[in-house]
C-alpha positions as CSV (number, residue, x, y, z in Angstrom):
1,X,116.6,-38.1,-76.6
2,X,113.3,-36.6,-74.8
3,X,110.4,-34.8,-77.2
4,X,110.9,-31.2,-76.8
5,X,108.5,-29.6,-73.8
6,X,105.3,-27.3,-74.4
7,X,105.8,-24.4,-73.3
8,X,103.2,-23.4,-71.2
9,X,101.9,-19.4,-71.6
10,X,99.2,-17.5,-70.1
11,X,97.7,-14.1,-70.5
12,X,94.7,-12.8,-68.3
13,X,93.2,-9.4,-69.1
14,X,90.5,-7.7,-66.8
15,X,88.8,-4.5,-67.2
16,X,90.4,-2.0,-64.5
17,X,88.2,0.8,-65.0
18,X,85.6,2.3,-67.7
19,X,85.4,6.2,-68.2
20,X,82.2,7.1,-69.1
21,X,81.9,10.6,-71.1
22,X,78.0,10.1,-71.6
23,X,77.0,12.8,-74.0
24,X,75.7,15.6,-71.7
25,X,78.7,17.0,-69.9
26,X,78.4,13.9,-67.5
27,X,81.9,12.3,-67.0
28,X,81.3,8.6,-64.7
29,X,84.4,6.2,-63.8
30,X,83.7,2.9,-62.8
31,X,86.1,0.6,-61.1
32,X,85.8,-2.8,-62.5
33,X,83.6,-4.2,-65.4
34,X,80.4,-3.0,-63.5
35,X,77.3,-5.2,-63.2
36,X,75.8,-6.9,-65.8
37,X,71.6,-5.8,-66.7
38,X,69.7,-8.5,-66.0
39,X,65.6,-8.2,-66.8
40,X,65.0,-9.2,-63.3
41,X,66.2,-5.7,-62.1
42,X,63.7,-4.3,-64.5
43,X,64.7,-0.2,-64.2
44,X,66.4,-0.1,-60.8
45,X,69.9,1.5,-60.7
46,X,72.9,0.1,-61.1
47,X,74.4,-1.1,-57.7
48,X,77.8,-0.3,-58.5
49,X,77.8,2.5,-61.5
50,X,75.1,4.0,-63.4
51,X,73.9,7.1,-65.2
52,X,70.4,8.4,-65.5
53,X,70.0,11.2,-68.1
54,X,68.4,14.0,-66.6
55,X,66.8,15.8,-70.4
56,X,66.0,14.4,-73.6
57,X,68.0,14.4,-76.5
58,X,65.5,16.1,-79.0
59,X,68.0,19.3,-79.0
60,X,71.0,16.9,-80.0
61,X,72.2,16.2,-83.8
62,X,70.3,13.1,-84.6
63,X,68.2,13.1,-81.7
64,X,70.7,11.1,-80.0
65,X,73.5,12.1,-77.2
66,X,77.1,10.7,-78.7
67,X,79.3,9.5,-75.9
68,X,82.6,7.1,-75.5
69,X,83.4,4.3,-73.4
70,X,87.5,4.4,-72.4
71,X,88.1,0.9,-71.0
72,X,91.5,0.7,-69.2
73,X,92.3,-3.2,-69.1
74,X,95.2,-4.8,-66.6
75,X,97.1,-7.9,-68.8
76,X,98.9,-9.9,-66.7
77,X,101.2,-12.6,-68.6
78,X,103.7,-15.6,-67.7
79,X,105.7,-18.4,-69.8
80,X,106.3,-20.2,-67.1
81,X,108.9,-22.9,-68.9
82,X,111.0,-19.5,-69.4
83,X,110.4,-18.3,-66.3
84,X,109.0,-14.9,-67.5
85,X,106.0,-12.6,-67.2
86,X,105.1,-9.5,-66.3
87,X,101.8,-6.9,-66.3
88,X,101.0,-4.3,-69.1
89,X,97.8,-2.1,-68.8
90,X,95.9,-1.4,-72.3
91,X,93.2,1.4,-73.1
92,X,90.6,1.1,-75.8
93,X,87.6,3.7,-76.3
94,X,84.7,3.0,-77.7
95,X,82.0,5.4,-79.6
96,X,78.1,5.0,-78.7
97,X,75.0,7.1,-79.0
98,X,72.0,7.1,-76.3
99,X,68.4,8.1,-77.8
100,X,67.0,9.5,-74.8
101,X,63.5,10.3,-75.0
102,X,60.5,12.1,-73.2
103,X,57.3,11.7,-71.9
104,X,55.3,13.9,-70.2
105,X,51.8,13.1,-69.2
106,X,48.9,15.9,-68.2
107,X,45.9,14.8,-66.2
């Protein structure tokens, strides 16, 4: 009698796309995970999506802007001893708050 086989599974999930609802009326989708900061770039834009807030957010409860993160993930599966697998999408939002501050400078 053989030992019984492992069953081999897999399961790969990447981000599909990110809405953005940043706080102050600004609404930014980005396709993919987007870039990762990095100091090097110091304050340069993003090079595939990115937000700069345009006031401060003194006039906001807290002193802060409160936005969400809606992360739409494609899962792809197989078990390939069974011959199965398939693709499912997912969707989690996160909360976050930005304290966006100013300075202005008279000479």
């Amino acid at each position: 009698m053989l030992p019984p086989q492992p069953r081999e599974r897999r399961a790969t999930a990447k981000v599909s796309t990110i809405r953005w609802d940043m706080g102050d009326g600004t609404t930014i989708t980005c396709h993919g995970p987007g870039t990762p900061y990095s100091a090097d770039r110091g304050k340069s834009v993003s090079p595939d999506c990115g937000h700069r807030y345009e006031r401060s957010a003194a006039d906001q409860p807290d002193g802060r802007y409160k936005g969400t993160a809606t992360a739409t993930w494609t899962v792809t599966w197989a078990a390939l001893a069974l011959g199965d697998g398939g693709e499912s999408t997912e969707t989690r939002q996160t909360a976050f708050t930005a304290a966006v501050g100013e300075v202005q400078v008279l000479n």
